[in-house]
N, C-alpha and C positions, 0 to 999 in steps of 0.2 A: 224559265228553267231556274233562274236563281229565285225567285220565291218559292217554288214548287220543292228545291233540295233542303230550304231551313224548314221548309214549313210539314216535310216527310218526317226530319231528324226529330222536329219538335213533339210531332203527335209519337212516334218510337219510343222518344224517353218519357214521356205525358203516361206509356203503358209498361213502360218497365218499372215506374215509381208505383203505380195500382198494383204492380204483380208483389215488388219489394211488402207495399201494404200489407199486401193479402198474406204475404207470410210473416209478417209481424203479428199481425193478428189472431193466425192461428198459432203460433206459438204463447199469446199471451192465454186465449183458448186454454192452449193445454195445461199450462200453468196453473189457471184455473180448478180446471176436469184433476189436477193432481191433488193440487190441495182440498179438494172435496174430498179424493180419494183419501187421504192421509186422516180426515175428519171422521171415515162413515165408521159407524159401530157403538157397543154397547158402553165403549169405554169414556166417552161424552169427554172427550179430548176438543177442544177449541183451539180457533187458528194463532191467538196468540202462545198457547201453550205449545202446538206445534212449529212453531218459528222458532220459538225458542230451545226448546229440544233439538231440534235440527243444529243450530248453532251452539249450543248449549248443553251438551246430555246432562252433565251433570245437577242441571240446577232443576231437571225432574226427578220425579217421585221413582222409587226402585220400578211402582209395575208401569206404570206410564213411560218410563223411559223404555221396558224389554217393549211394551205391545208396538210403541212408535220403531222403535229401532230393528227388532227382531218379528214382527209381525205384520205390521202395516206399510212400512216401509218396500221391502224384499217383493211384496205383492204388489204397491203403486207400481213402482219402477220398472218388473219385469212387464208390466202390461205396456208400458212407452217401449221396452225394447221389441217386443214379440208384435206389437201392432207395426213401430216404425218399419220391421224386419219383413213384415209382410205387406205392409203398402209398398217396399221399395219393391219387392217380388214381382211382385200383383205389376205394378204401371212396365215395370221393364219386358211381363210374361205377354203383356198385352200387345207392348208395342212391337215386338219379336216376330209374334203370332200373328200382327195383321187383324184382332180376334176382341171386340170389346168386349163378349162373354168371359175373355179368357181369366185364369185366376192362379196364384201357385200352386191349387187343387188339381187345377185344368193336366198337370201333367202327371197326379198319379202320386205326385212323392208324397203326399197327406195322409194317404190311403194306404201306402206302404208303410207310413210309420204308425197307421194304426192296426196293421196286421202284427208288426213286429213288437206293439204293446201287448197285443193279444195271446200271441206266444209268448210271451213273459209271464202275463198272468195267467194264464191257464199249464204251461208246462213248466214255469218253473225253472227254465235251465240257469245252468252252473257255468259261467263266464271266467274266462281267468285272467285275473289281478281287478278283477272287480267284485267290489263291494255287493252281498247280496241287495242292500237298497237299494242301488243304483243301478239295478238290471235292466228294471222298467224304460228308464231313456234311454240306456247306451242303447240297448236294441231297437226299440223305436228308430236312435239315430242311426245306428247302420242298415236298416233296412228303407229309412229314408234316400240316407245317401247311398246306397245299391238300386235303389229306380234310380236317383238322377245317373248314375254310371251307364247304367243300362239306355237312358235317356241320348245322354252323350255318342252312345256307338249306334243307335239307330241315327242322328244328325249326322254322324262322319259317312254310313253307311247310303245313306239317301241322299247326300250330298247339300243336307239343311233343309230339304223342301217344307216348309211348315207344314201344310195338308199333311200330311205323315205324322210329323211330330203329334200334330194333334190327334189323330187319331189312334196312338200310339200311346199316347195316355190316357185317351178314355179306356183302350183297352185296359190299361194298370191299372184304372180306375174298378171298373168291372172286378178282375180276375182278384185283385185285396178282397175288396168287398164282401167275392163269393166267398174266397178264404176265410174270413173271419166270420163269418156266419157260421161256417164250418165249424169252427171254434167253441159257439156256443153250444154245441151238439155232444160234447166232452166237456165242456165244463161245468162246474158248480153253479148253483144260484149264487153265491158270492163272487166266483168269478167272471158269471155274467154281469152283474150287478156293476163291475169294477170295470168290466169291458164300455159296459155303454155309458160309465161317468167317465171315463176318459175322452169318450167318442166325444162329448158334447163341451169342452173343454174345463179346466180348471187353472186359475191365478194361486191359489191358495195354498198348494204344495209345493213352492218355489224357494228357495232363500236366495243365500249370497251368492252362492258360488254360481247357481243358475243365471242369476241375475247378471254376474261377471262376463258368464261365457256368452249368454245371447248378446249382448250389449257388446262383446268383442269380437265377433262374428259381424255383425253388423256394422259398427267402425272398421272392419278390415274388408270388407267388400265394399261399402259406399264412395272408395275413392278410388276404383275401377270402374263404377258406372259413374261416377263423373268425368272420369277420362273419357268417355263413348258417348255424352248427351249431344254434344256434335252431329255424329252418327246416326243416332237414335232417331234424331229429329227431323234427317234429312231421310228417316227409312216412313219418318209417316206419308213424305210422298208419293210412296211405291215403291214396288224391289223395282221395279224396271228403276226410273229414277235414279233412286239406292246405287244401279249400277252402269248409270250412265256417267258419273260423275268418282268412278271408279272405287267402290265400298265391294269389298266383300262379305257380301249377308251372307254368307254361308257361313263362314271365320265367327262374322260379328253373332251370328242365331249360335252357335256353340258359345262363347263366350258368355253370352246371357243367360242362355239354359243351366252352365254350370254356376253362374250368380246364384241365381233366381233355386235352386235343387241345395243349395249350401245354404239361404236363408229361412227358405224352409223348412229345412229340414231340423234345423238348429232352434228353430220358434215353436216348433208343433213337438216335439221330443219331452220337452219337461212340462208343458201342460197340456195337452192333447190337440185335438184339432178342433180351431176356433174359425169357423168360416165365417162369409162373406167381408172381413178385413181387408183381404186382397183383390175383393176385387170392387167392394164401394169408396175403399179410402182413394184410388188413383181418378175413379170417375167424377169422384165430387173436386179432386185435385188440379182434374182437366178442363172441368166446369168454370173452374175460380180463375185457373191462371191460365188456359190454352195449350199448344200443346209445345213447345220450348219448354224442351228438357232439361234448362238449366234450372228453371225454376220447377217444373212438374216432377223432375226427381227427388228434391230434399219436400215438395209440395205434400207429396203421396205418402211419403215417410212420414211428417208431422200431421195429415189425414187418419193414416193407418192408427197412428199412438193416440191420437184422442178420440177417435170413436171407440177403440179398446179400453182406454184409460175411463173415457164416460159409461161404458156399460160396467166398467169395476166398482165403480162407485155407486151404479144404480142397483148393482148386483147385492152392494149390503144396504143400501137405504131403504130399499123398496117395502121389504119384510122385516121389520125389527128382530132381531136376534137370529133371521137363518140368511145363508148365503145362497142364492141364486147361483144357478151356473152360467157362467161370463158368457158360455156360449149359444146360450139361448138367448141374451138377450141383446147379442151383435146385431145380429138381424131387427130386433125390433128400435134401435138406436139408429141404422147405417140404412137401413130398406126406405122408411120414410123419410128421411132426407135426400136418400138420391131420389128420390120419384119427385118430390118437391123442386129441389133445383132440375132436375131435367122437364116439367113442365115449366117451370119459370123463364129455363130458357128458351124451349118453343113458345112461349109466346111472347117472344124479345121480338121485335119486326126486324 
């Protein structure tokens, strides 16, 4: 017994030190995937020239300093916040749900914030104490954050059962959908046009303020799911489990749902809907580090931001002088690497 308890503690910390690794790692990663980002474009800006701007504006040229600062910049950054914002979604909606398909789509608020883009741009309406620019989001966000409300009273109502919640979003999922389809039926070729560039996402209509808000949404929910990875972690047991040891997953699936409906909704609002972020950043997160939620929560967050932040940067390298839509090319960045690490790891013995 006394060899068997050093020899437990030793191999425990032997994989907390690989986990610690592994998030080093991909933080240098993103680092990385940023300053590429900060690089791509016609402007043939170099990384010493952007080091030094960053530190320095002054000592660049008038347009080099507006593109780095007002242009390239605004667009790196909101992609680390909108990816981090929905990898944390994405591993919390999964572990909730019981559900590895699951995703922040999975409940519908994605789809409600692109109904509520779509009646903006096809109807136009007139908000009050808001700026006509900024219709396009605010409504997106309320119609986001009105599925999760909606989301919230069907869990108090059902008593948390997942099987419900899920199926309760695909319905949302659905009835947006038909809606905005509907949409196209009234509106213009330009405001189709505007409909289906939103659907497939966009980085490039962001600045600061955007960049502010997602980023402060994000640091003000992250240090509530780290009060719960505790919880979290003992819910991948099972709900039986969960509540033999006295948790309330009903409490705890309401608390998540309203996370997870609040960072969505705030990521997908000013640039559209960017899928599969939420739900490849947590599985490649889960792959690396297992499922200890201390380290797969901040994991999936720094997952989420650099497969977002790498498709940013591939989205202007790819085609000299036109931008890709960021949201076509999530998928061809985050698809083949989860299929690679999940065959890698089936054939671990």
């Amino acid at each position: 017994m006394t060899d068997a308890a050093p020899s437990l503690h030793a191999r425990f910390g032997h994989i907390q030190r690989r986990r610690a690794l592994v998030l080093g790692l991909l933080t240098l990663a993103l680092l990385l995937c940023l300053g590429l980002d900060l690089m791509a474009g016609p402007a043939g800006l170099t990384a010493e020239q952007i080091l030094r701007g960053l530190f320095d504006p002054e000592s660049l040229e008038l347009r080099h300093r507006i593109i780095l600062w007002q242009v390239r910049l605004p667009d790196a950054l909101i992609a680390l916040s909108v990816g981090a914002a929905l990898g944390l979604a994405g591993v919390e909606t999964q572990t909730i749900l019981d559900n590895p398909l699951a995703s922040p789509f999975t409940l519908g608020v994605s789809s409600s914030a692109m109904l509520g883009a779509g009646i903006a741009i096809v109807l136009a309406p007139a908000l009050p104490f808001v700026p006509e620019t900024a219709v396009l989001p605010v409504m997106a966000l309320i119609f986001a954050l009105g599925c999760g409300g909606l989301i919230l009273l069907v869990v108090r109502f059902v008593g948390g059962a997942r099987e419900t919640v899920v199926l309760f979003g695909i319905a949302m999922v659905f009835l947006c959908n038909a809606l905005t389809s509907a949409l196209h039926y009234i509106a213009d070729a330009d405001g189709i046009q505007q409909i289906v560039f939103w659907t497939i996402g966009n980085l490039t209509k962001a600045g600061w303020t955007e960049v502010w808000i997602v980023t402060a949404c994000f640091l003000a929910v992250l240090p509530f799911s780290l009060r719960h990875v505790w919880l979290m972690t003992l819910l991948r047991g099972g709900e039986a489990h969960a509540r033999s040891v006295g948790i309330d997953v009903a409490r705890l699936r309401l608390w998540v749902i309203l996370r997870s409906s609040i960072l969505t909704a705030f990521a997908v609002c000013f640039v559209g809907t960017i899928a599969f972020i939420g739900l490849v950043g947590p599985h490649i997160a889960r792959l690396l580090l297992g499922e200890d939620h201390r380290m797969l929560v901040p994991g999936s967050a720094l997952c989420g931001a650099l497969i977002l932040s790498a498709a940013s940067f591939l989205s202007k390298a790819l085609i000299p002088g036109a931008i890709i839509p960021v949201g076509i090319l999530t998928a061809l960045v985050g698809v083949p690497v989860l299929l690679a690490l999940l065959i890698g790891q089936r054939r671990r013995p």
